[in-house]
N, C-alpha and C positions, 0 to 999 in steps of 0.2 A: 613124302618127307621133304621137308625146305632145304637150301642151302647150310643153314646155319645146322641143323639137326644132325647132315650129312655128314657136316666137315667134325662137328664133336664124335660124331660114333667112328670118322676115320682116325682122329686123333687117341678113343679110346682104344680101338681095334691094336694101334702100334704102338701105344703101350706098353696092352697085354700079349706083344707077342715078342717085347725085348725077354731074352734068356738071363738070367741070371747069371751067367759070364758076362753078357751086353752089359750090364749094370754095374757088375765091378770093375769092368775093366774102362766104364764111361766114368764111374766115378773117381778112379784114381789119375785119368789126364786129367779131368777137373779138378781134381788138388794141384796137381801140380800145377797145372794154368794159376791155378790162382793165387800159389806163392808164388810164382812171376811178376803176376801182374801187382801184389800187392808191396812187390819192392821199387815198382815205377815209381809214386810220389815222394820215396827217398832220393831217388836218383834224379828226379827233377829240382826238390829244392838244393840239390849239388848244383845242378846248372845251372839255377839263380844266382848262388853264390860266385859261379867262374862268369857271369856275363852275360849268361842267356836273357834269351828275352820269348815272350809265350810262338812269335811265330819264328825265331831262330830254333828253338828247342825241337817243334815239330817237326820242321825242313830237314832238319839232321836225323832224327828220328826215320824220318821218309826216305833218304838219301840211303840208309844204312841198311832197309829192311824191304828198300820196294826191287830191286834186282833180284833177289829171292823169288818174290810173287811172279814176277814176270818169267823167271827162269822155271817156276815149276808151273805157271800154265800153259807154256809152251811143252812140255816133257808132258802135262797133261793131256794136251790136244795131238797127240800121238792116235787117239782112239777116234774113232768114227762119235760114242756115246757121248762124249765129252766135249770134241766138235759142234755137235747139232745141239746140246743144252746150253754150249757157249752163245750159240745165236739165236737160241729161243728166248735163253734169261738171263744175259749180260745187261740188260739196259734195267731191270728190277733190283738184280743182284749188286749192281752199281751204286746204285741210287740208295739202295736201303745201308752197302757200305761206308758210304760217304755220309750217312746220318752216323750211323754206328763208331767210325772210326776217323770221321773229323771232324763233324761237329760235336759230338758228345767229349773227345778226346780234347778240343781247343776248350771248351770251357771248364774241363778238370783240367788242364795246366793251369789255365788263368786261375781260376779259383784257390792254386797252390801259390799263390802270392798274399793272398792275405790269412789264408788260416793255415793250422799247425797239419802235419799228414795223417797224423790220428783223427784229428774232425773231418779232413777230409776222406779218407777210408769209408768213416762211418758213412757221410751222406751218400759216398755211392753205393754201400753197402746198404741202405734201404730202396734198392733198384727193383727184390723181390715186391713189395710191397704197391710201387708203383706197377709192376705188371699185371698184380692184382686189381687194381683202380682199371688201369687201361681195358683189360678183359672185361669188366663190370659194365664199364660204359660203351665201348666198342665192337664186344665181341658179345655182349647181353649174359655174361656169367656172372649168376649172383653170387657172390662170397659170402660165406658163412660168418656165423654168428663169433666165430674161432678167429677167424682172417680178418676180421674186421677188427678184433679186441687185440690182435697180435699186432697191425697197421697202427692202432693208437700206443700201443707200447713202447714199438720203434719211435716213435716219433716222440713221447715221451723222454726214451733215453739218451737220443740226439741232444734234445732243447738243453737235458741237465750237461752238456760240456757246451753247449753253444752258451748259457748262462755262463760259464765260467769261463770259456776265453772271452765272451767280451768284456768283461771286466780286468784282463790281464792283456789284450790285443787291441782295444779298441773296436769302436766302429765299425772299421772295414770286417770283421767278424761276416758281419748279418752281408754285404754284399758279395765276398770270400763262401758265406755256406750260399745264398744263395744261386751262386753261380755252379757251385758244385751239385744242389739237386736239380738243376736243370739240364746238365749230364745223369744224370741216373734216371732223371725222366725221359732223357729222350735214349738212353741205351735202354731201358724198359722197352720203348717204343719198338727199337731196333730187335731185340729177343723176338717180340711178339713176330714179327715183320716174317724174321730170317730164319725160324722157321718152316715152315711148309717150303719154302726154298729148299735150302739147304736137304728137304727131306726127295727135291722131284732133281734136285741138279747131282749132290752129294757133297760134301764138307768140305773138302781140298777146293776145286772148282770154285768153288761159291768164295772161299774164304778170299782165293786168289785174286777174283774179281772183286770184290769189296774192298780187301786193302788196296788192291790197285789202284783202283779207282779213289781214293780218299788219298791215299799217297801222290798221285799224280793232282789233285785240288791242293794238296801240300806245298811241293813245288813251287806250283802254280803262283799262287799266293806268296809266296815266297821273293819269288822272281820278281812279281810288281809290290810291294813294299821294299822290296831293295836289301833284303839279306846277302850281308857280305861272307861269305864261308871263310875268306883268307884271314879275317879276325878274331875267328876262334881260339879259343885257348888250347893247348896240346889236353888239358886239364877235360876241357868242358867235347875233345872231338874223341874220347876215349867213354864218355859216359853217355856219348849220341851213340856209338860202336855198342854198349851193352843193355841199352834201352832201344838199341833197334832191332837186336836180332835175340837177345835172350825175355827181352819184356814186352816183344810185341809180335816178331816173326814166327817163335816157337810156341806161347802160351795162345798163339791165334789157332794156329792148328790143331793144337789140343783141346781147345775150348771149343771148336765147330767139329771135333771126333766126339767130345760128348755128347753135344745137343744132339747129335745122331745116334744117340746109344740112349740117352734119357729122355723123361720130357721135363718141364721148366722147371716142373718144382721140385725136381731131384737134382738139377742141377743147379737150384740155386741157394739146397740143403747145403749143398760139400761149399760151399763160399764164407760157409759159418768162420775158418778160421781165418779169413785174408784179414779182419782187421788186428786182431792179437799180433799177427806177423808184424803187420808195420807199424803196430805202437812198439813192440820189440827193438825193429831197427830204429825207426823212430828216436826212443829214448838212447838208445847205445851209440848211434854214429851222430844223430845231429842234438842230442841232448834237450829235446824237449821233454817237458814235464810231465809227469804221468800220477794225477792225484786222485786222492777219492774221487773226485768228481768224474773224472775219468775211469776209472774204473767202474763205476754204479752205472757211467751211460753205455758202456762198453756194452757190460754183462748184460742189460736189457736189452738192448737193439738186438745182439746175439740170440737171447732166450726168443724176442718176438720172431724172430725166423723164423728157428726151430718150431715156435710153437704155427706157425702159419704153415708149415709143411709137414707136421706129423698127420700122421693115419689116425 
């Protein structure tokens, strides 16, 4: 049996031997993750409004949510088990975080500068579709005849609001979405990645190391562009405080307590509702529009999930 035959039959093996508590109780931190995560690009276009700028936004973000990470891999490495995966797969775990949670993360901020957070939801919201693509050509899994008409659906239902804000947005539309699917491609990548990790290290650990390590490139970066912290708005260091620890510290560890309970495409069923949420807040706090158009590309992109992930 080859590598590749292996790693599928261990893939099916765990599974088939998640319990039926594993799965409700995987699928419901994935709700909740992901009404967290789907009130981020609310809370970003706030920080536009008070001053932010795409690498002030993150710095504070990182500032507010990486003392956390460091304080629970320390309480983590209390164990011997936890010790010796920290130095087995700290430098994987690292690495695939800082794809996952800085750079996929910097170009959905930037991307929330030219389009509305309803377009932008959806394009990360076809993240499933991209890890179908990436499997196909990376991992040699053919996608069905289903997955394949669900991927043109999605994408289908994007174009009909992408047609309609450039005609009310402008231009920057088409460089706004496409910066946005190049975070959902490369958090695609990241899913695929993190993974077989997360399954030999275990969720916490792993997650610790990834934000850490994307949090500390945060800074970083920070530092040498010349962010000033003391010019923050009181306005704009109160929505770093609830985008650091309710929309990234908390919905991080429940989204890697699923992936270890599910596999992809059951965790990437429960995400069906993140976009409803933030056309919701959306329309109510920052008063964007929400029209047929909107609605017709909503319900599609939605429906093609669902249909890429039923039995």
């Amino acid at each position: 049996m080859n590598t590749e035959a292996r790693n599928t039959e261990a893939r099916n093996i765990e599974v088939r031997n998640n319990t039926g508590a594993d799965i409700a109780t995987g699928i419901l931190l994935a709700l909740i993750a992901t009404v967290l995560f789907s009130i981020k690009p609310i809370l970003v276009k706030f920080a536009y409004q008070f001053g932010g700028d795409p690498v002030a936004i993150m710095a504070i973000r990182a500032a507010f949510s990486l003392p956390f990470y460091l304080a629970m891999l320390l309480w983590l490495c209390r164990h011997q088990t936890h010790r010796s995966n920290l130095l087995r797969y700290s430098l994987p775990a690292g690495l695939v975080g800082v794809l996952g949670y800085y750079i996929a993360s910097y170009l959905d901020i930037l991307s929330l500068q030219y389009v509305s957070a309803q377009l932008e939801r959806l394009l990360i919201f076809l993240f499933p579709t991209f890890v179908v693509l990436i499997s196909w050509f990376w991992l040699k899994q053919t996608p069905s005849s289903r997955t394949l008409k669900a991927t043109g659906l999605g994408y289908l239902g994007v174009s009909c609001i992408v047609a309609h804000d450039l005609s009310s947005m402008g231009g920057n539309t088409l460089l706004g979405s496409g910066l946005a699917i190049g975070s959902a491609i490369i958090f695609a990548t990241y899913l695929v990645l993190s993974k077989s990790l997360i399954t030999k290290m275990g969720s916490q650990l792993f997650t610790c190391i990834g934000m850490g390590s994307a949090g500390f490139i945060i800074l970083l970066q920070s530092n040498i562009t010349g962010v000033e912290p003391s010019t923050f708005s009181r306005e704009f260091i109160i929505i770093g405080v609830i985008m650091g620890f309710f929309c990234t510290v908390l919905p991080s560890f429940l989204i890697a307590a699923a992936m270890q309970r599910l596999s992809p495409s059951q965790l990437s069923l429960t995400s069906n509702i993140g976009p409803a949420i933030t056309a919701i807040f959306a329309v109510v706090l920052l008063g964007e529009a929400f029209t047929l158009y909107h609605a017709i590309g909503m319900s599609v992109v939605v429906y093609s999930v669902v249909l890429m992930n039923r039995k």
